[in-house]
Steps between C-alpha positions, in 0.01 A plus 500: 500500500593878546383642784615850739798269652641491139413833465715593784841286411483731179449832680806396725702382227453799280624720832817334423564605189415753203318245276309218563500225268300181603464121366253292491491166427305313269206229581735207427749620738260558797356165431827314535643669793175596746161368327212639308521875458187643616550785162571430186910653401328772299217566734860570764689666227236739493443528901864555550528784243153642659697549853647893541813397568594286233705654227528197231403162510701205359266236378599083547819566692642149669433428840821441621668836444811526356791736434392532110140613569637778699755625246272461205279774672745719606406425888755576770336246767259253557238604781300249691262468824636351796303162486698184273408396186603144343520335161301169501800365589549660873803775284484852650366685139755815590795315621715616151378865590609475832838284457552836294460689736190722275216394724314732779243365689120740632281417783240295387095616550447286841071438469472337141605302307334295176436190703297690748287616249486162329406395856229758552330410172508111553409507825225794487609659843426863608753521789664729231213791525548797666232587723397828687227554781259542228558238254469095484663340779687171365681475822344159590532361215750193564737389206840575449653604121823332348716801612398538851550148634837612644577202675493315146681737272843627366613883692443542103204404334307468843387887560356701795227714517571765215530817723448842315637818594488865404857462419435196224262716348730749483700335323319414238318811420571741288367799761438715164197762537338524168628806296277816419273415238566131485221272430433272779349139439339306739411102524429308832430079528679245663818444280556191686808281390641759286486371154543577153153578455505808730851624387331526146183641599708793761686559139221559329399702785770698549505621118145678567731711712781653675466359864331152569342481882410105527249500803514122707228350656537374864522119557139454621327710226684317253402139627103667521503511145758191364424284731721187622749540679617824287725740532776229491758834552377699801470868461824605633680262221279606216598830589856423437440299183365789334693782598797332369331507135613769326198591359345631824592850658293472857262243723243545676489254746177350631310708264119511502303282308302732354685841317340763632480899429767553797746222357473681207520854619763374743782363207362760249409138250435592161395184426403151647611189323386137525585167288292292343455260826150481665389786727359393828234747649573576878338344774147762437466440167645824371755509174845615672559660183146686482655879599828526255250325215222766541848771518574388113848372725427092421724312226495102465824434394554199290861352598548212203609237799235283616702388798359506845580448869250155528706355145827557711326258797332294239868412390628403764176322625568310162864412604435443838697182553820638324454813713477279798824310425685796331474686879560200720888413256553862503472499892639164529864640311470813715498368854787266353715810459426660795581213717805484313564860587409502824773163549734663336483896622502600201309818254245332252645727247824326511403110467451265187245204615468177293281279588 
């Protein structure tokens, strides 16, 4: 997948450096060396290059990298997050970088990880919601999700509760006021599981103007009208996940369901735009989009990508076996290496493990 935890390795990485080239590997790759991919290579070709940080992206590069990769792309180091990665065959997939001494190493994003949300989606928990003394309490519900069973997972894969901050989002916004006599867009949903679908729609979007306000929904308003056990992200990651798309200038998070004249007034909107998806009324019956419609302020915007948040789950509902497996070997080679590490006193960034 590509999710805010991705997001962040590149904004770190680019702090580096002047230029930020990334590489993605292909389907075949992935396959081989972790398991099903839940995207498609171009469907993360195109995610990657969506990101604001990301400068260039290299398309197919090999998993292990090597030496020739760098120098072909003009690339002074090699950056990676502080959790190991292995070939299928237990090999560290940066130990020429490092052996060459053109390797730094970020913090990874503690709170997520791809196998959490392949948990939350398999399992259909809610532990993940974030609740308020207003909104749907979940807090009895009793199931655990495949990153939060800490007493069964790697120090890598296996994930806390993701904590936000005012400093994380921070980071990754912009904290640009719209310009005198810009024209300011805005769109509000769910934009759960950031996908490619939204970061073509938000393009579209953002061509209708100069500054693209993306209002999200709050966890329990966003169940009320998808149902199950959506949002898979809670608010505080979807709120990551899009401001790192460089199509949006601002978010309004927790935004009302229904735009009103004072939303409006508020941002200064010239115009509110939807997508083609199904618009639920709110809980009285009333068309959320009924004031900036009667305004001549409305535009359906039609984004050419008929991908959606429930055709992400359905995939991996699909593949649920190989999902299954593809965590419990990833874990399996991780808690191998830290044992190993931990025996040994040793950094994981310095160690080739074979199994």
């Amino acid at each position: 997948m590509v999710h805010f935890g991705h997001a962040n390795a590149l904004r770190q990485a680019k702090a580096l450096g002047d230029k930020l080239i990334v590489g993605v590997h292909n389907d075949d790759e992935i396959i081989k060396h972790k398991g099903p991919p839940v995207f498609t290579e171009e469907e993360r070709y195109k995610m990657v290059a969506g990101i604001k940080w990301v400068d260039e992206v290299v398309e197919g590069v090999p998993y292990v990298t090597n030496l020739e990769v760098l120098d072909k792309h003009d690339c002074d180091f090699c950056v990676h997050g502080d959790d190991i990665t292995m070939t299928a065959d237990g090999v560290d997939t940066y130990s020429f970088v490092k052996a060459a001494g053109r390797y730094q190493e970020i913090q990874r994003t503690a709170g997520v990880s791809t196998t959490d949300l392949v948990g939350r989606m398999l399992l259909l928990t809610r532990q993940h919601f974030r609740r308020g003394e207003f909104e749907y309490d979940v807090a009895k519900e009793h199931s655990s999700t495949m990153g939060q069973d800490s007493s069964a997972k790697s120090p890598w894969t296996g994930c806390s509760q993701f904590l936000p901050t005012t400093q994380k989002i921070i980071q990754f916004s912009d904290g640009k006021p719209p310009k005198p006599g810009d024209k300011i867009i805005y769109a509000a949903g769910a934009f759960d599981l950031f996908h490619v679908g939204h970061l073509d729609f938000l393009e579209k979007a953002r061509a209708k103007g100069d500054y693209l306000i993306i209002g999200l929904h709050t966890d329990p308003v966003v169940n009320r009208y998808q149902g199950s056990n959506y949002p898979i992200m809670n608010l505080h990651e979807r709120v990551l996940s899009v401001l790192a798309c460089k199509y949006v200038s601002e978010v309004v998070i927790g935004a009302p369901y229904i735009v009103t004249e004072d939303l409006l007034d508020h941002f200064k909107v010239d115009l509110v735009v939807h997508g083609k998806t199904p618009i639920a009324n709110d809980e009285n019956g009333l068309d959320p989009f009924a004031i900036p419609k009667r305004l001549g302020k409305f535009l359906i915007i039609e984004s050419g990508n008929d991908m959606t948040t429930k055709k992400i789950v359905e995939r991996i509902i699909t593949n649920r076996l190989k999902y299954e497996q593809r965590n419990l070997e990833k874990e399996k080679k991780e808690l191998q290496v830290w044992q190993y590490v931990q025996d040994n006193n040793l950094q994981s960034n310095q160690i080739i493990v074979k199994n």
